[in-house]
Gaussian input, Z-matrix of N, CA and C with variables (Angstrom, degrees):
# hf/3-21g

backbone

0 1
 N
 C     1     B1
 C     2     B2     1     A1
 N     3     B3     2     A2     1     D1
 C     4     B4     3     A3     2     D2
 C     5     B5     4     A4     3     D3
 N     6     B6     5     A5     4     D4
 C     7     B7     6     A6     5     D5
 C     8     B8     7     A7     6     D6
 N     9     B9     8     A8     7     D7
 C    10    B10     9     A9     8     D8
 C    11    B11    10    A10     9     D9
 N    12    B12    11    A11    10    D10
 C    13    B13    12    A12    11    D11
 C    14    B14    13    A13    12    D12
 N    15    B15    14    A14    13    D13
 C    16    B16    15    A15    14    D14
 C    17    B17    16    A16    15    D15
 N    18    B18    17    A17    16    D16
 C    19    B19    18    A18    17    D17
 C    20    B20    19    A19    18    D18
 N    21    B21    20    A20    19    D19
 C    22    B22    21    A21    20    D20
 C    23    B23    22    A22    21    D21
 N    24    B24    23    A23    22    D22
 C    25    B25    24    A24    23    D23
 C    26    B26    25    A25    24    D24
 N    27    B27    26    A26    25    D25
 C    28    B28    27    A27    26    D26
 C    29    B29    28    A28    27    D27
 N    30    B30    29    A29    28    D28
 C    31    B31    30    A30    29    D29
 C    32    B32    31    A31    30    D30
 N    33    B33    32    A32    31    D31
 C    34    B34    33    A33    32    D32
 C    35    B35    34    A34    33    D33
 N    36    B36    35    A35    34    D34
 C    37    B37    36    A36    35    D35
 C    38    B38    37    A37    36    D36
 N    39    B39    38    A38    37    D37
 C    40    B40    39    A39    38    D38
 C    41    B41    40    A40    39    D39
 N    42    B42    41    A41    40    D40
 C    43    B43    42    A42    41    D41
 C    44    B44    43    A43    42    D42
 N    45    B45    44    A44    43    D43
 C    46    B46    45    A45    44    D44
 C    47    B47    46    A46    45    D45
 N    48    B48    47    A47    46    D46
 C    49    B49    48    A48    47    D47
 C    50    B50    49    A49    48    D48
 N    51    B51    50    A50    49    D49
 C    52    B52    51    A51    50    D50
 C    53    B53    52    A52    51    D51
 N    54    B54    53    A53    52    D52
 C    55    B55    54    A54    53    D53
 C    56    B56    55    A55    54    D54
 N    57    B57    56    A56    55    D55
 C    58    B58    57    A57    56    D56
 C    59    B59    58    A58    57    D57
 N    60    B60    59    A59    58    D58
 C    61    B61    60    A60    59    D59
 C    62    B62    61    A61    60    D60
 N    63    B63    62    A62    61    D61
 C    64    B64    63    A63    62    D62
 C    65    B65    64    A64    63    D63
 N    66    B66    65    A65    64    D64
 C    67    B67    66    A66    65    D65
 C    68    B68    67    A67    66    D66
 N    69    B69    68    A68    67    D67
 C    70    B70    69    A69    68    D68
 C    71    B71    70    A70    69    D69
 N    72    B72    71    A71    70    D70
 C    73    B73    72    A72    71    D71
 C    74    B74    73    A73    72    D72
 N    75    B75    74    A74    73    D73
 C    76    B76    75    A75    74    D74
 C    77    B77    76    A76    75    D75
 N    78    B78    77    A77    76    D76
 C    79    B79    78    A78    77    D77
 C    80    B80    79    A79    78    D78
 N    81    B81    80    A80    79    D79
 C    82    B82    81    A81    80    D80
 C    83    B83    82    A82    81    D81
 N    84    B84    83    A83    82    D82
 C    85    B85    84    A84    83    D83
 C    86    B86    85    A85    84    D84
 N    87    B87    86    A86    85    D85
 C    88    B88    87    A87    86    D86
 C    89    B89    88    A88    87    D87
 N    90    B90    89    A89    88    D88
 C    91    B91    90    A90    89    D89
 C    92    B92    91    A91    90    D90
 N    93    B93    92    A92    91    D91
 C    94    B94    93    A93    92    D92
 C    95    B95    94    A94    93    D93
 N    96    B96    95    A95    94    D94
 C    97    B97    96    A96    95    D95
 C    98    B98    97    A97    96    D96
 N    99    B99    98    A98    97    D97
 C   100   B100    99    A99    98    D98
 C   101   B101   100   A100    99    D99
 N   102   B102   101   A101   100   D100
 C   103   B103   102   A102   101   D101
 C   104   B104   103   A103   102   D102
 N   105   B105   104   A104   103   D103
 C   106   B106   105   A105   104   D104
 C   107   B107   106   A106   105   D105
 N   108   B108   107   A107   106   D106
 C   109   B109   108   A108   107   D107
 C   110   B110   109   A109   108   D108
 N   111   B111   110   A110   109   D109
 C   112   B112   111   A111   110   D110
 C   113   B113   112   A112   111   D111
 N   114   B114   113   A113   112   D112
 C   115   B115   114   A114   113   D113
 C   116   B116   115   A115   114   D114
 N   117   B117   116   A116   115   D115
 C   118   B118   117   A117   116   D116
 C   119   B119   118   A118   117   D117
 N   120   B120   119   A119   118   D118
 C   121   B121   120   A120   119   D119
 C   122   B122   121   A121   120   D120
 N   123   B123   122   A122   121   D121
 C   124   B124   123   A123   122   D122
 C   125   B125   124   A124   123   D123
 N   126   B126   125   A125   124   D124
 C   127   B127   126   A126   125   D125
 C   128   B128   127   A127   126   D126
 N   129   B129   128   A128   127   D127
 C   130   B130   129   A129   128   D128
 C   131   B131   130   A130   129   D129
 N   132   B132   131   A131   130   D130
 C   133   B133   132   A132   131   D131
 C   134   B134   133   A133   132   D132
 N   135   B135   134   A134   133   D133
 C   136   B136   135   A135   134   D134
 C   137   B137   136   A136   135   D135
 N   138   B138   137   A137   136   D136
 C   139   B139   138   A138   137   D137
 C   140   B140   139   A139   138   D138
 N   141   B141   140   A140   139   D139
 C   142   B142   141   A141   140   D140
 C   143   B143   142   A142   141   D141
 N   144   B144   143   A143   142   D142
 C   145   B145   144   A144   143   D143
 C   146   B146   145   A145   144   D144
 N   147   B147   146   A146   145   D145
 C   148   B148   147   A147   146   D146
 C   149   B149   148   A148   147   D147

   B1=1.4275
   B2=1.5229
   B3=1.5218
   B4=1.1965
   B5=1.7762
   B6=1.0118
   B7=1.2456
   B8=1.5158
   B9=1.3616
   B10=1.2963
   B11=1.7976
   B12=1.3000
   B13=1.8493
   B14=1.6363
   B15=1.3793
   B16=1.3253
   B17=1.3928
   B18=1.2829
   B19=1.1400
   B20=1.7754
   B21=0.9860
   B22=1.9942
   B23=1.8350
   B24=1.2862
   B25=1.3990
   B26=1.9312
   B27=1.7612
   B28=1.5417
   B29=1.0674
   B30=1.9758
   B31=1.4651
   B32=1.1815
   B33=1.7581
   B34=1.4205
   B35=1.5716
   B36=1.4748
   B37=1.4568
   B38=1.0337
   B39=1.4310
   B40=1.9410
   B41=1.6103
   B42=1.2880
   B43=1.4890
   B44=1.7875
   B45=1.2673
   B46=1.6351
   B47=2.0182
   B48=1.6827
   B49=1.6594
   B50=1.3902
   B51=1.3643
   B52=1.4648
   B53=1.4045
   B54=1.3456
   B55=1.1748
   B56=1.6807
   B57=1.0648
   B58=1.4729
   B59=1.2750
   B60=1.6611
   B61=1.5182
   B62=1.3298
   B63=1.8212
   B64=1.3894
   B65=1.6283
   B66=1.8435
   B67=1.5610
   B68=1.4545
   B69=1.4948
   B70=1.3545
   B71=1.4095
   B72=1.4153
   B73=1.5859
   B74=2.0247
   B75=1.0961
   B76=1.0878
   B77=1.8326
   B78=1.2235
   B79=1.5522
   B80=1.8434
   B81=1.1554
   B82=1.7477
   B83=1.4017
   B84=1.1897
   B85=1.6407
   B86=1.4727
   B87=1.4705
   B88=1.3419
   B89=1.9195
   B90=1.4377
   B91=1.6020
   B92=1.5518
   B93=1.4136
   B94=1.5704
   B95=1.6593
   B96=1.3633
   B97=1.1370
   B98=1.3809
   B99=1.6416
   B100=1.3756
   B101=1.9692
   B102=0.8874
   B103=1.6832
   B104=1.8290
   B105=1.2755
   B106=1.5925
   B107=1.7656
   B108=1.4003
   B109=1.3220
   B110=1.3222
   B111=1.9420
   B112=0.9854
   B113=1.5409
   B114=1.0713
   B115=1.7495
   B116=1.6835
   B117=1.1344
   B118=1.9817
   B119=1.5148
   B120=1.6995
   B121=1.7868
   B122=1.4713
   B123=1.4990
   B124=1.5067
   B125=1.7674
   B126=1.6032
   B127=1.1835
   B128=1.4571
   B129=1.4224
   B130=1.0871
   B131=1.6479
   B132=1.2997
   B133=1.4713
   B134=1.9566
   B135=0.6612
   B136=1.9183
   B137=1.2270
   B138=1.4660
   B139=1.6813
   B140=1.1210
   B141=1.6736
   B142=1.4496
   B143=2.1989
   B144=1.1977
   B145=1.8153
   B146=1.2185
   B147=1.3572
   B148=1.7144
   B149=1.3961
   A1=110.95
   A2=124.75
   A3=122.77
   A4=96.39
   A5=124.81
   A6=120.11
   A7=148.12
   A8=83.11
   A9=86.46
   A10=126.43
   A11=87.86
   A12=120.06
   A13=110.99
   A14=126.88
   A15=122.52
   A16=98.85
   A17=135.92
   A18=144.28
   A19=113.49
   A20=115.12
   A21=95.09
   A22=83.19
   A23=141.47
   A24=140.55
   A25=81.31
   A26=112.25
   A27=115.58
   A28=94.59
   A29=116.67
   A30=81.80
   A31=99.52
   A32=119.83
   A33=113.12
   A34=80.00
   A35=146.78
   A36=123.95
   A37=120.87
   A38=114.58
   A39=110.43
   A40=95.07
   A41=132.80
   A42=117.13
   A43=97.95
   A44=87.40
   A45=93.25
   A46=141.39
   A47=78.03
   A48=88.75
   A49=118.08
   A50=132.35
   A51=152.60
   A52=84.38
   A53=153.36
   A54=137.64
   A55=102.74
   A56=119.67
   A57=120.58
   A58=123.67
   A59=100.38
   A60=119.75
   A61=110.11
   A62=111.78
   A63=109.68
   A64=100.74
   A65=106.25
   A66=121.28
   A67=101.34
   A68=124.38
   A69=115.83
   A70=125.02
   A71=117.08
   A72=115.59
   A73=110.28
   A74=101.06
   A75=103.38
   A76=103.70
   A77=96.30
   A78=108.54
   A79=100.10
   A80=108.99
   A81=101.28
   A82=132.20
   A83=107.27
   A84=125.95
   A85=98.17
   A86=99.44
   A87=134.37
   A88=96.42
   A89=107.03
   A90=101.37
   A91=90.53
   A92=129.15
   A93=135.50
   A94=94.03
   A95=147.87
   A96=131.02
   A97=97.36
   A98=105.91
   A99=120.15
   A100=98.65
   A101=110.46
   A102=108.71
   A103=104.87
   A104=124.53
   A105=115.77
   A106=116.33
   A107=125.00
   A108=109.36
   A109=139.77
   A110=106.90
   A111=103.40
   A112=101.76
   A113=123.19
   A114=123.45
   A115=101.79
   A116=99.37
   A117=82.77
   A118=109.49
   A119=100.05
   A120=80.93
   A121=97.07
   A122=117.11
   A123=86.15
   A124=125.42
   A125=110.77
   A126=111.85
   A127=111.57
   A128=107.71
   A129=123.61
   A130=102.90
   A131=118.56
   A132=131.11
   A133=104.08
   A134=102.73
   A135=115.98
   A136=121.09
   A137=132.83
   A138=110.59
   A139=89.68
   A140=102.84
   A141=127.81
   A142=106.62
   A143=94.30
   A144=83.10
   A145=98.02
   A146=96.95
   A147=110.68
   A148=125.22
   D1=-30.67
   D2=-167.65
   D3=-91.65
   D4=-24.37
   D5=135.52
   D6=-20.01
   D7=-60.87
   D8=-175.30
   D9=-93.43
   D10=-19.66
   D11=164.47
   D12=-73.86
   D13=-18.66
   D14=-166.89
   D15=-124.65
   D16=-84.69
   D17=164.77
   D18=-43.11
   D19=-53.68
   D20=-155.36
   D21=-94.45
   D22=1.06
   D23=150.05
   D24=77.62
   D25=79.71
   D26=165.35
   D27=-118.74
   D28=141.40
   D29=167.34
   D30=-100.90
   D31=-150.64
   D32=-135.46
   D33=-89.62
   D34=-49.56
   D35=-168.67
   D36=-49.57
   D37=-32.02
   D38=-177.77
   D39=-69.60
   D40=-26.42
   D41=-150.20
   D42=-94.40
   D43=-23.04
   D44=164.71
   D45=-93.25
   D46=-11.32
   D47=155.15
   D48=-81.54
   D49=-49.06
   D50=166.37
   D51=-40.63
   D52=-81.76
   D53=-133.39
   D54=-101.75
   D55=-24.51
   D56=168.34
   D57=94.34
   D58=30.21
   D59=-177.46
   D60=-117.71
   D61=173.27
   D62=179.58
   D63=-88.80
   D64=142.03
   D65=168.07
   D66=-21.65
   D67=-76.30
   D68=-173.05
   D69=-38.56
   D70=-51.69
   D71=157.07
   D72=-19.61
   D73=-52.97
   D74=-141.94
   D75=-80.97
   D76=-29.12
   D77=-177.18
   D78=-88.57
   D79=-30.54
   D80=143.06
   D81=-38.59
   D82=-71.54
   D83=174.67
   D84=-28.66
   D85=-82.01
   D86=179.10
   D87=-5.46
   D88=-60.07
   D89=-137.24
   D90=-108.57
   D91=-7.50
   D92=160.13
   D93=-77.51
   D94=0.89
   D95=-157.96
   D96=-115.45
   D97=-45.62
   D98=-171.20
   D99=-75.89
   D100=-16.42
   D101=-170.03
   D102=-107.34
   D103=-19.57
   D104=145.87
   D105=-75.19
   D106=-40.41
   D107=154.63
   D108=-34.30
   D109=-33.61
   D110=-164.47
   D111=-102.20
   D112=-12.20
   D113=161.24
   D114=-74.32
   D115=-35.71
   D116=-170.44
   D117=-61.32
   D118=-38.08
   D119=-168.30
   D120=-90.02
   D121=3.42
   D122=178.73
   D123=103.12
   D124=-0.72
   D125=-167.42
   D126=-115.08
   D127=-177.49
   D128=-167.72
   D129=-114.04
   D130=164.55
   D131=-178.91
   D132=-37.20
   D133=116.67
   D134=160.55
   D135=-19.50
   D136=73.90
   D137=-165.26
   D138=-105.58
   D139=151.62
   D140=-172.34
   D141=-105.05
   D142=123.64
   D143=179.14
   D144=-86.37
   D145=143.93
   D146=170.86
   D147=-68.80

């Protein structure tokens, strides 16, 4: 899913028609996906340099 939301540019209703779930499902996924990424590698919040 984080795949397919980041890279192949779905947004979350198409990724949730394809899979046959409700949007919310999907913006679920979404943010349990992005928050084991962010323990696996180990990081901290995204800072952007100005």
């Amino acid at each position: 899913m984080i795949y397919l939301f980041y890279y192949e540019g779905y947004q979350a209703a198409e990724i949730a028609s394809v899979l046959g779930v409700p949007t919310a499902t999907v913006h679920t996924r979404l943010a349990r996906g992005r928050a084991k990424l962010k323990d696996i590698l180990g990081g901290t919040e995204y800072e952007q340099s100005v």
